[in-house]
N, C-alpha and C positions, 0 to 999 in steps of 0.2 A: 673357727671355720664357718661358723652359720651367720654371723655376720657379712664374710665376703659373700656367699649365697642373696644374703637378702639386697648387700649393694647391690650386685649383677641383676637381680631381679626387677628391682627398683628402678638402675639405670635404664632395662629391656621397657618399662614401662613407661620412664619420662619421654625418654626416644622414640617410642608408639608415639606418644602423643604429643609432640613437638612435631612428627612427622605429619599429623591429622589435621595441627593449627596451620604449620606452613600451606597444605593443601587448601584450608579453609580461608585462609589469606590470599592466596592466587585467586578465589572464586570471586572473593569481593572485590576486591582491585580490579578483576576484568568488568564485575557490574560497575563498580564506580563511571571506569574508563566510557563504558556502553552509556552510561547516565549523562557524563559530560559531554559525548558526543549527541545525542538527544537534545542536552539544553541548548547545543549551538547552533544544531538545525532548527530549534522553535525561534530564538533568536535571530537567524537568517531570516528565516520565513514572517514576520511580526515586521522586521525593519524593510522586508522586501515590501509585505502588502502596504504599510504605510507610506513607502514610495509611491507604491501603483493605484493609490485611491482611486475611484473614478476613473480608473483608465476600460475601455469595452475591451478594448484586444484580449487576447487569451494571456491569461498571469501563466509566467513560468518560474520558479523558484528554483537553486541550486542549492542541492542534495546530496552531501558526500563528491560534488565537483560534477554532477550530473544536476543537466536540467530535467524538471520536472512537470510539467502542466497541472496549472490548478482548472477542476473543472466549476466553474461557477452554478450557481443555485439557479433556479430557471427566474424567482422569484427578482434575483439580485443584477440581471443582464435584461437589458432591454431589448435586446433578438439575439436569433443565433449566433447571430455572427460573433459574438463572444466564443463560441466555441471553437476548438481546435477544428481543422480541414476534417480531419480523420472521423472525428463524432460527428461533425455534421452531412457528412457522406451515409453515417449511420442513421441519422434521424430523417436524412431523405428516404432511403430506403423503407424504413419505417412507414412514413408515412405514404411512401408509394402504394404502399401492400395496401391500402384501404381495411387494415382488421387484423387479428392476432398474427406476429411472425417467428418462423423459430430462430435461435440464433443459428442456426446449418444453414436458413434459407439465406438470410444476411451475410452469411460467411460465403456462400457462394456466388453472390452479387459482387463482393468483395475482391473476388478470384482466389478465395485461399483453397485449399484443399481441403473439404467437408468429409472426408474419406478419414482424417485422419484426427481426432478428438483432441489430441494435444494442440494442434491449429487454432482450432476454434477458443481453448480458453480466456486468451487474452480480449479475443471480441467480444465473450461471454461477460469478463468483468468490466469492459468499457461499456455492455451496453445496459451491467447492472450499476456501475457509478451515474450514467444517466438517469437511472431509474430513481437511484435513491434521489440526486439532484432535482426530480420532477421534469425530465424533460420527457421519459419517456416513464411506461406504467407495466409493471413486470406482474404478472398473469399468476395466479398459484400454479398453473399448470407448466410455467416456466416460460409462456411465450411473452412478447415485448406488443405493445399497441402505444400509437403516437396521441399525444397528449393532447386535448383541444386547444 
């Protein structure tokens, strides 16, 4: 009898843990899956810019079937007009202001509603991808000033 005991017990424990590999196996296969979709956007993007060397227009790249706007370096375009409509509406403003601006104030140049902070994030990190790209100069204090 204490054999059948220790089968049953044995089984209750392979069975745990058959159950813990199967789960541990779903985990990796969905990273795999997310890895291979990764390489094939680096791959899109690599044979895209190689197409578009030298081109000033604004590069756009497709992203899971979406385009995407690459924003270029200030260093790497030879004027604005590389940049998308949208950010260079943004750097006008910018430079309108003559001096530090916040993103609220831009946001309501804009017409979005400054009332309401979810509004504002997206122009927040378009006008800090500018910043990091050097076209504009993002402030510790958080405000934006136009680049000489």
């Amino acid at each position: 009898m204490q054999e059948r005991q220790w089968i049953t017990a044995r089984r209750s424990e392979l069975d745990a843990l058959a159950e813990e590999l199967a789960k541990q196996l779903q985990e990796v296969q969905a990273e795999r899956d997310e890895l291979a979709i990764a390489e094939r956007v680096l791959n899109r993007l690599a044979e895209q810019a190689r197409a578009d060397a030298g081109a000033v227009a604004p590069v756009s790249a497709k992203v899971a079937g979406r385009a995407v706007l690459l924003i270029p370096h200030r260093s790497d375009a030879s004027d604005e007009g590389a940049l998308p409509g949208d950010y260079r509406k943004i750097l006008a403003f910018v430079r309108e202001a003559n001096g530090p601006v916040q993103v609220r104030a831009v946001g309501e140049r804009l017409g979005l509603d400054a009332s309401v902070r979810g509004k504002l994030e997206p122009l927040r990190a378009k006008m800090t991808k500018l910043a990091d790209r050097d076209w504009l100069h993002k402030r510790p204090d958080g405000q934006f000033t136009a680049r000489p």
